[in-house]
LUMBALO-496567 format. One line per 5 residues: number of its first residue (from 1); their letters; for each residue x, z, y of C-alpha. Coordinates in steps of 0.1 Angstrom, whole numbers, plus 5000, padded with zeros to 4 digits. Example, Ala and Ser with C-alpha at 12.3 -4.5 7.8 and 13.67 -1.06 7.14 Angstrom:
! residues 2
1 = AS = 5123 5078 4955; 5137 5071 4989
***
This chain:
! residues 570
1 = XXXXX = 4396 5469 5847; 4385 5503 5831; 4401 5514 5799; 4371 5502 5777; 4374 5470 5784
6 = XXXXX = 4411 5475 5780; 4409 5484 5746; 4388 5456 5736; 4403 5428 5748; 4438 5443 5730
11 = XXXXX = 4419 5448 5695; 4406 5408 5698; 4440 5399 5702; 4451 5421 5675; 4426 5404 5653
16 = XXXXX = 4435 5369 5663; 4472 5372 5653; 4465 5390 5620; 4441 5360 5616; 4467 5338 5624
21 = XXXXX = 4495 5353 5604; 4468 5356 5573; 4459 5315 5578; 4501 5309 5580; 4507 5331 5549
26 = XXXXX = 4480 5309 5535; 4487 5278 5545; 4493 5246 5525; 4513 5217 5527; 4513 5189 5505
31 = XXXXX = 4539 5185 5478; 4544 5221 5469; 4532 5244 5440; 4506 5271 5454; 4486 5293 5428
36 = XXXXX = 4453 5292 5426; 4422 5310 5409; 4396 5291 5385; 4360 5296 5398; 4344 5274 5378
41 = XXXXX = 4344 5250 5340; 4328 5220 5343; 4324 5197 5312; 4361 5186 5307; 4376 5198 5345
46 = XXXXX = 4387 5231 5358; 4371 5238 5398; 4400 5259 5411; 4402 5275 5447; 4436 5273 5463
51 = XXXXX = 4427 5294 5493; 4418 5282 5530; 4385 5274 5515; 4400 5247 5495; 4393 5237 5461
56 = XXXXX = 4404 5206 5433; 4394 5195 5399; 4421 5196 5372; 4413 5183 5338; 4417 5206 5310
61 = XXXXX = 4442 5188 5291; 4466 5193 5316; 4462 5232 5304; 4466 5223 5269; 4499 5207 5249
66 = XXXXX = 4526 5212 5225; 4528 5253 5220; 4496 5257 5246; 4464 5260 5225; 4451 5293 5243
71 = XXXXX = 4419 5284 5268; 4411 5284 5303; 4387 5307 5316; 4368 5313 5349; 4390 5335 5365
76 = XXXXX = 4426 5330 5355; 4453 5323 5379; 4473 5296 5376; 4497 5273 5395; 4491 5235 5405
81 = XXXXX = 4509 5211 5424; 4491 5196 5453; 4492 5162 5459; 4469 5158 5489; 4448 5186 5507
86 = XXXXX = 4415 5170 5509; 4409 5135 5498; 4374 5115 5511; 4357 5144 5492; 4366 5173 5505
91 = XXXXX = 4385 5179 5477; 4425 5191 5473; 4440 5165 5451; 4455 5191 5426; 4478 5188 5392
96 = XXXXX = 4489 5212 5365; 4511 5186 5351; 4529 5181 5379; 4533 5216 5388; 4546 5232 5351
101 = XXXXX = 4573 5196 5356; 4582 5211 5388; 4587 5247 5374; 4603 5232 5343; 4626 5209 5362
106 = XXXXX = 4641 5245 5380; 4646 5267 5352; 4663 5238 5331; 4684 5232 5361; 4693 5268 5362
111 = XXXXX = 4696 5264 5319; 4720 5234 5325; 4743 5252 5346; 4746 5278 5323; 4750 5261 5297
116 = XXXXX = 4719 5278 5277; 4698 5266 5251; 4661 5251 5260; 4629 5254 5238; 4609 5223 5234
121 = XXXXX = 4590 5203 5212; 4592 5167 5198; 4559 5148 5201; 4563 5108 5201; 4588 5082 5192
126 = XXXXX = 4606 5057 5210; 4628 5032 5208; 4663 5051 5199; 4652 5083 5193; 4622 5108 5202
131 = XXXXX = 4605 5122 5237; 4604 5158 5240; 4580 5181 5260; 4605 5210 5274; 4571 5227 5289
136 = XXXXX = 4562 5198 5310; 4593 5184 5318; 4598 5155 5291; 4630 5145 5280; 4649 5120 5253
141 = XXXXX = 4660 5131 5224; 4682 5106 5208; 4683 5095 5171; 4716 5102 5166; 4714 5137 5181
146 = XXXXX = 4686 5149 5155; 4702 5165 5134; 4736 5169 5118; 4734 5142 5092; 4710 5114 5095
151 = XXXXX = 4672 5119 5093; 4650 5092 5078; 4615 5112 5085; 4614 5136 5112; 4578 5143 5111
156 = XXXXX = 4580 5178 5099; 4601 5180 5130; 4575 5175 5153; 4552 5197 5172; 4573 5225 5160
161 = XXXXX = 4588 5244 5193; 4628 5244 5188; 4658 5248 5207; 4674 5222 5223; 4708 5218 5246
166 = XXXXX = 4705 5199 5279; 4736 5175 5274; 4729 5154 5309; 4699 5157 5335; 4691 5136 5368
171 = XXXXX = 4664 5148 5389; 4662 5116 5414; 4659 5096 5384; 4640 5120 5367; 4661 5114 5332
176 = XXXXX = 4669 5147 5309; 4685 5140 5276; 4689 5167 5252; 4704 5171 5217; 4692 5192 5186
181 = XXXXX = 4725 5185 5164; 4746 5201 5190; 4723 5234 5183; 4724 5230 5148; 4761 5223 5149
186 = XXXXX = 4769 5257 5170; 4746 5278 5147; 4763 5266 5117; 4797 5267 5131; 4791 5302 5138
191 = XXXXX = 4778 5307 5099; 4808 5289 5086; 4830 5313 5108; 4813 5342 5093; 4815 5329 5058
196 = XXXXX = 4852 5322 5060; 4859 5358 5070; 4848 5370 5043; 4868 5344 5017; 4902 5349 5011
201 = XXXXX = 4931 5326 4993; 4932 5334 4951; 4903 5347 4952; 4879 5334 4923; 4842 5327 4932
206 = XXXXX = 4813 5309 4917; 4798 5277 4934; 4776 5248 4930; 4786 5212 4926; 4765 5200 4957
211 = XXXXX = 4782 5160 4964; 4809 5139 4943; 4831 5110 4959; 4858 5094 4946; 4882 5116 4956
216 = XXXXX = 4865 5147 4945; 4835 5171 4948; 4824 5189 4976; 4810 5226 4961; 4787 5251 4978
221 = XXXXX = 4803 5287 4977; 4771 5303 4992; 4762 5284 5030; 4797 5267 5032; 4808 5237 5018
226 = XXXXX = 4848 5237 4996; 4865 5207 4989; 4879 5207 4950; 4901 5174 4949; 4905 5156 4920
231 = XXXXX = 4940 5166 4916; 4928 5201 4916; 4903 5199 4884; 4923 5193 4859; 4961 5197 4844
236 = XXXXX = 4957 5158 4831; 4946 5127 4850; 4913 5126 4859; 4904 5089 4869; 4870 5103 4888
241 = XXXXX = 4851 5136 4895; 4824 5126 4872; 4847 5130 4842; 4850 5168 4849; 4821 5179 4871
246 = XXXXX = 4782 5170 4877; 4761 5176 4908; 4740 5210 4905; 4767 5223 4880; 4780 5259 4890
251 = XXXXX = 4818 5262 4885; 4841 5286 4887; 4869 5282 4916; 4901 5294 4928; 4903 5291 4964
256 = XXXXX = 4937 5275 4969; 4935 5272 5012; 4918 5283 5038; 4922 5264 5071; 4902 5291 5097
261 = XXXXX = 4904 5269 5126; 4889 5240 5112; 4865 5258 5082; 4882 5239 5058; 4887 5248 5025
266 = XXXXX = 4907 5234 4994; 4893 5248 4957; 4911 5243 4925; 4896 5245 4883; 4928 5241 4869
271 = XXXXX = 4944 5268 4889; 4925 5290 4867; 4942 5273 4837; 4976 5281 4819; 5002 5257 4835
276 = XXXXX = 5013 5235 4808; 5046 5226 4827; 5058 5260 4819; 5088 5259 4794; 5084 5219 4795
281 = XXXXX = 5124 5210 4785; 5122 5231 4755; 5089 5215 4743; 5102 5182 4754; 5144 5176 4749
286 = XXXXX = 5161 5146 4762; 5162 5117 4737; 5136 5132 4711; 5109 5107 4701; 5075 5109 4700
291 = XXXXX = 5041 5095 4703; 5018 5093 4732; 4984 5078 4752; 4991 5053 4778; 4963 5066 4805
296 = XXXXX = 4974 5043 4830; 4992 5012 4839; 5009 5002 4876; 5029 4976 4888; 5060 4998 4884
301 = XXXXX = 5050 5009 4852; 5030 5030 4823; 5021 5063 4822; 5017 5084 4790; 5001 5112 4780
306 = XXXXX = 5019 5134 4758; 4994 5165 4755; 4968 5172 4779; 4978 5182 4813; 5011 5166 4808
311 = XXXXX = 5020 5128 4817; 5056 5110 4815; 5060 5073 4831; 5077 5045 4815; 5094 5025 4845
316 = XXXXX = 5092 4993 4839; 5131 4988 4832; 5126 5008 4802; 5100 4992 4789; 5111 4963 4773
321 = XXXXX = 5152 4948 4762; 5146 4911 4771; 5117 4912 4792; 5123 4920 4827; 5099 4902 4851
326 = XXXXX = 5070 4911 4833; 5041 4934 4841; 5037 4968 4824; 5003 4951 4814; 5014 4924 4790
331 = XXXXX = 5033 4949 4771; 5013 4977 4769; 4976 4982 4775; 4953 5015 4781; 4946 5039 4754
336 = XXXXX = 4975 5022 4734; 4995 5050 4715; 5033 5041 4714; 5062 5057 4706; 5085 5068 4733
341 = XXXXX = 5120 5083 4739; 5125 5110 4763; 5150 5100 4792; 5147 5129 4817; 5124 5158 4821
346 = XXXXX = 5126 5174 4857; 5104 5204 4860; 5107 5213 4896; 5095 5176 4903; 5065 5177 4868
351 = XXXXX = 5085 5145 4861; 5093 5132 4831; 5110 5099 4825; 5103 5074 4789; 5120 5049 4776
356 = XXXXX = 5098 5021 4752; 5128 5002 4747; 5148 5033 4736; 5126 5035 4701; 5137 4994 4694
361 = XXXXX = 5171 4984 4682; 5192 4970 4711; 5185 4931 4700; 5221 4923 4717; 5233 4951 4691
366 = XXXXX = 5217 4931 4664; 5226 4898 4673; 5269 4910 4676; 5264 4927 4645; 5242 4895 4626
371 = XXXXX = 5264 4872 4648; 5300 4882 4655; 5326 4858 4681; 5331 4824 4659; 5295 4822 4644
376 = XXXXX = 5277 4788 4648; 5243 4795 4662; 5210 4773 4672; 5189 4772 4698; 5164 4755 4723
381 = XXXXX = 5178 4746 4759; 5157 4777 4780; 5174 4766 4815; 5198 4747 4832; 5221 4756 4863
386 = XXXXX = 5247 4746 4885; 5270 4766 4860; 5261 4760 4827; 5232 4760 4802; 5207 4787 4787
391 = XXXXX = 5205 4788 4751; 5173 4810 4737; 5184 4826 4708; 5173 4844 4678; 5159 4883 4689
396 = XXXXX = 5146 4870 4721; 5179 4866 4734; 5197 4840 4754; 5231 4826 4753; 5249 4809 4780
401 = XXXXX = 5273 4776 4778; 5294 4774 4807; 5304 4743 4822; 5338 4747 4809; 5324 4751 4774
406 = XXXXX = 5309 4716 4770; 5334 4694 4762; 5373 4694 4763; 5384 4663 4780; 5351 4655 4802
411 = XXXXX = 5344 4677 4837; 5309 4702 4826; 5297 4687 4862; 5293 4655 4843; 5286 4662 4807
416 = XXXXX = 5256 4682 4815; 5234 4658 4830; 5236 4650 4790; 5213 4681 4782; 5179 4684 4793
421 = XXXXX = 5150 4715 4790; 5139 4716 4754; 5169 4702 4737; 5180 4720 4704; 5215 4725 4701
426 = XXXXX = 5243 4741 4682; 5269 4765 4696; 5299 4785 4690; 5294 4823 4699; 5325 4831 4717
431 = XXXXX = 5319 4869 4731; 5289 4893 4731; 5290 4921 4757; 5262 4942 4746; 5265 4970 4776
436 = XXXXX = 5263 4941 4802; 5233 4923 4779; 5255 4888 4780; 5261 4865 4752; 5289 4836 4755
441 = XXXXX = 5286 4804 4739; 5305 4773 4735; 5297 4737 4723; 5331 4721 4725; 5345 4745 4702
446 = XXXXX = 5324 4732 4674; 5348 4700 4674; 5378 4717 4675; 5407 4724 4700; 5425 4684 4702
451 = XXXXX = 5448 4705 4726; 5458 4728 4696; 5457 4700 4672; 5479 4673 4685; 5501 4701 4705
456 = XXXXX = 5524 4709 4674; 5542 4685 4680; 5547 4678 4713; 5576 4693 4733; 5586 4689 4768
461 = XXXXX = 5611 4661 4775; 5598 4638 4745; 5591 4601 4747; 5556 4596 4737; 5535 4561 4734
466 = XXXXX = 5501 4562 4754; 5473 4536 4753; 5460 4532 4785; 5420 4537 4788; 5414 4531 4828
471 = XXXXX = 5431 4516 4855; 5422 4534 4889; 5437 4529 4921; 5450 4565 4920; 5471 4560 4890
476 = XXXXX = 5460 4557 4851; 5439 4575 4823; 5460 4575 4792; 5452 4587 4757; 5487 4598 4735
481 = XXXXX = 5487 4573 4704; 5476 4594 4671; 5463 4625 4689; 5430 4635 4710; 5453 4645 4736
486 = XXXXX = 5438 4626 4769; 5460 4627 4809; 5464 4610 4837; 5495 4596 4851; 5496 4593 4886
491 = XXXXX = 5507 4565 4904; 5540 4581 4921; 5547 4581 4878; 5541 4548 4870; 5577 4536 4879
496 = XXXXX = 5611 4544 4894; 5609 4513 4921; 5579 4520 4947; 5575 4482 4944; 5562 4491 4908
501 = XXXXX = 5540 4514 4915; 5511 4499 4909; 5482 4505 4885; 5473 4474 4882; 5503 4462 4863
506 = XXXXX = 5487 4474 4834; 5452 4470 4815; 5431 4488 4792; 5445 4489 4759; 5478 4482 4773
511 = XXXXX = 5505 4503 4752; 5532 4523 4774; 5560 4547 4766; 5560 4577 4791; 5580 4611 4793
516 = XXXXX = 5567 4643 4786; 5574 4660 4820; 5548 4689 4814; 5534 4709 4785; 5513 4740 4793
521 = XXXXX = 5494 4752 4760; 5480 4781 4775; 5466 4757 4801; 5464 4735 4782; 5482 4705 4805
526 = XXXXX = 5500 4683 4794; 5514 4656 4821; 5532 4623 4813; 5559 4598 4839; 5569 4565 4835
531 = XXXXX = 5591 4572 4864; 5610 4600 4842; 5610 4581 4810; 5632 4545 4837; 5654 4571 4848
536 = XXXXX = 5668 4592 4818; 5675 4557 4806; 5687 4547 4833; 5707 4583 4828; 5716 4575 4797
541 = XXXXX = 5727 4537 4795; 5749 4548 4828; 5769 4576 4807; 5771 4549 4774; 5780 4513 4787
546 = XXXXX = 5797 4527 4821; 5805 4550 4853; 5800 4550 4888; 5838 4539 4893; 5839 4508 4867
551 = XXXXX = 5833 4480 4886; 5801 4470 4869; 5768 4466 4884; 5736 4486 4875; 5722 4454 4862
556 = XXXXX = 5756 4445 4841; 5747 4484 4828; 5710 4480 4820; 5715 4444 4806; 5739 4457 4778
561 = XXXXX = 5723 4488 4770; 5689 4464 4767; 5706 4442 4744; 5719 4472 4724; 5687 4481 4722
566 = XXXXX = 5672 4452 4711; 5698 4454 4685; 5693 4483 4670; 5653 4473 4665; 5668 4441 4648
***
């Protein structure tokens, strides 16, 4: 073969492999993103060429949207994704939505795993929050991620281009949710920080009352927010904000804290103000007297305002002499002025202590000086217990009768179910302890002491006559002819002979003679024996009518000295 011929067959098979390589640069495969060039505008499509002689219809809404208003025009390049390369047609199956998703969908990848902020635009609503066109890609935005407080209306919102963070994406699923508030949230956190720098603790700055809750009022000190508590407005008590402050009202503040980690910072009004707690004990000395407000009444007690800014509490121990288990409320009430004493004044604490009862007269004073030990009193049974009886008394006082105190001869066990709630009775004060608030009374001792009376002349070893008023099986109650004077004998003293020992030798009414074995006035016991009286006879007629060495028998004894006896009453 010459050289000529050579040469051409090597420049056709040049050309055939640049024709080949041009055709594989070129090629197309369905499901990808190529670029092609508009050649045409018809009506409401685009005609664009995607090489290899291969063209598709796009409609021109896929080239408009949310931050796209600029036209199309014959010539412009742009990208589409291919769905099929020639349908029955002729025609690629092209789409410009599909492609900018597929474009979208790889730089927000890339933005997600750098954590970086997206632009994108809200355009519809849906149930739970908003869609959001992130240049083609659409994502959910949801209500709660809006904004940093809750938005009724976000249509001002909308088809505005913002930026958003990508807080979760799946690509399979095709699911990208994004949040606004977290942006928002960032942007001010880094305005706060900057603000805060440039505030310092004491200084004194002008702000706006923005919000007021119950606690206090949040104030604007120029793009960040300062909490002045309630406690912080004023030296006095402030029951709410509203009293001091009003919403829109600038004030001036002290700036008592700042917290720089968390942005948070404490304001004060009454920092700005003289302390009135300064040289408090000399304005104020323990037991002085003086009047005040009550601002405020609690289950433990009253507090009163003695000048504004300063507040002293009346415990409710100190409130009232006689009234212990009541609330503050039913003695005092709100805006009352009262006197008070002062108890205490602590001004490390800003405590001071009042008294209410301090500025009455002590009523168990009044009642030991109205009333001293011996005065008969009157007054209405307030209570009965297991050991003794409540007597109210005059002054809002009571008395008490112990059990003891009811009656000389009768157990209190038993004369007290003789008393009932209401019953007015009279009573012998018998001791008033004013320190321990107690006042002693005594019903029996309005009769008189029979102990003391009939006592004079009794003496231990005398022969007294009894009248017997019960027989029990223990023994017998006697009663000592012409006295009050009431015992019991017991049956080992009813006789010397145990054959004799029996109560029921006698009767009520009966008249014996007994000895007086036992007289106790400070005990006030006095005890009686038959059994002593037989045998100092016994005693006696034995030393009179004969001896142990006579001869005679007992009975020969007892039989004379009974008729001597008998005798001498003749």
């Amino acid at each position: 073969m010459s050289a000529g011929l050579q040469g051409a067959a090597s420049s056709r098979e040049d050309f055939a492999a640049l024709l080949e390589e041009s055709f594989r640069e070129h090629e197309i495969t369905e499901g990808s993103v190529v670029k092609g060039r508009v050649v045409a505008i018809e009506k409401d499509v685009a005609v664009i060429d995607i090489g290899a002689k291969t063209e598709g219809r796009v409609a021109l809404k896929e080239f408009t949207g949310p931050g796209r208003d600029q036209p199309i025009t014959v010539g412009d390049e742009v990208e589409v994704y291919v769905d099929r390369i020639e349908n029955a047609l002729g025609e690629a199956v092209i789409s410009r939505d599909k492609a900018r998703r597929e474009e979208s969908w790889v730089k927000l990848e890339k933005a997600f795993e750098n954590n970086e902020r997206v632009s994108g635009t809200i355009f519809n609503q849906v149930k739970g929050g908003y869609t959001v066109d992130l240049d083609g890609a659409v994502a959910f935005l949801p209500r709660s991620q809006v904004d940093i407080r809750p938005v009724r209306d976000v249509t001002p919102l909308m088809g505005t281009p913002q930026p958003f963070q990508i807080l979760k994406m799946d690509r399979r699923r095709g699911n990208i949710v994004v949040s606004r508030r977290t942006v928002l949230e960032e942007s001010r956190a880094e305005q706060r920080s900057e603000l805060v720098a440039n505030l310092e603790e004491g200084q004194v700055i002008d702000g706006v009352v923005k919000n007021i809750t119950e606690y206090g009022a949040f104030v604007d000190l120029g793009g960040i927010d300062g909490l002045l508590h309630v406690t912080d407005m004023a030296w006095r008590r402030v029951n709410h904000p509203s009293e001091v402050v009003n919403i829109g009202q600038t004030v001036k503040v002290k700036i008592i804290k700042i917290n720089h980690e968390t942005h948070r910072i404490s304001l004060g009004i009454k920092q700005l103000l003289a302390d009135p707690w300064e040289g408090i004990a000399a304005r104020y000395p323990v037991d002085a007297k003086l009047k005040g407000r009550v601002t405020n009444i609690t289950d433990y007690g009253a507090f009163v305002e003695l000048e504004p800014g300063i507040e002293g509490l009346i415990h409710v121990s100190e409130m009232s002499w006689t009234k212990k288990n009541v609330h503050p409320g039913k003695i005092v009430s709100t805006s009352q002025e009262v006197e008070v004493q002062i108890l205490e004044v602590d001004p490390v604490k800003r405590r001071i202590s009042l008294g209410l009862k301090q500025t009455l007269q002590n009523p168990w004073e009044a009642f030991s000086e109205k009333h001293p030990p011996g005065t008969e009193v009157e007054g209405e049974v307030k209570n009965k217990t297991e050991f003794g009886l409540f007597i109210g008394l005059e002054g809002d006082v009571d008395g008490m009768v112990h059990l003891s105190d009811l009656d000389w001869n009768r157990p209190g066990e038993q004369v007290i179910d003789e008393f009932k709630k209401g019953d007015v009775v009279r009573a012998q004060v018998l001791d008033v302890d004013v320190e321990k608030e107690r006042i002693s009374l005594g019903i029996k001792q309005l009769a008189g002491d029979p102990f003391a009376d009939a006592g004079e002349g009794i003496r231990k070893g005398q022969v007294v006559t009894c009248e017997v008023l019960e027989v029990k099986d223990s023994g017998i109650e006697v009663k000592i002819v012409d006295s009050d004077l009431q015992t019991f004998i017991r049956r080992a003293d009813l006789a010397r002979e145990r054959n004799d020992q029996r109560p029921e030798r006698f009767a009520a009414g009966e008249k014996v003679d007994a000895r007086v074995t036992q007289f106790d006035r400070k005990a006030r016991r006095v005890q009686l024996s038959i059994k002593a009286l037989e045998m100092a006879e016994e005693k006696e007629a034995i030393a009179q009518y004969g001896s142990a060495d006579s001869g005679a028998s007992l009975g020969d004894i007892l039989g004379a000295a009974l008729k001597a006896r008998q005798g001498d009453k003749k």
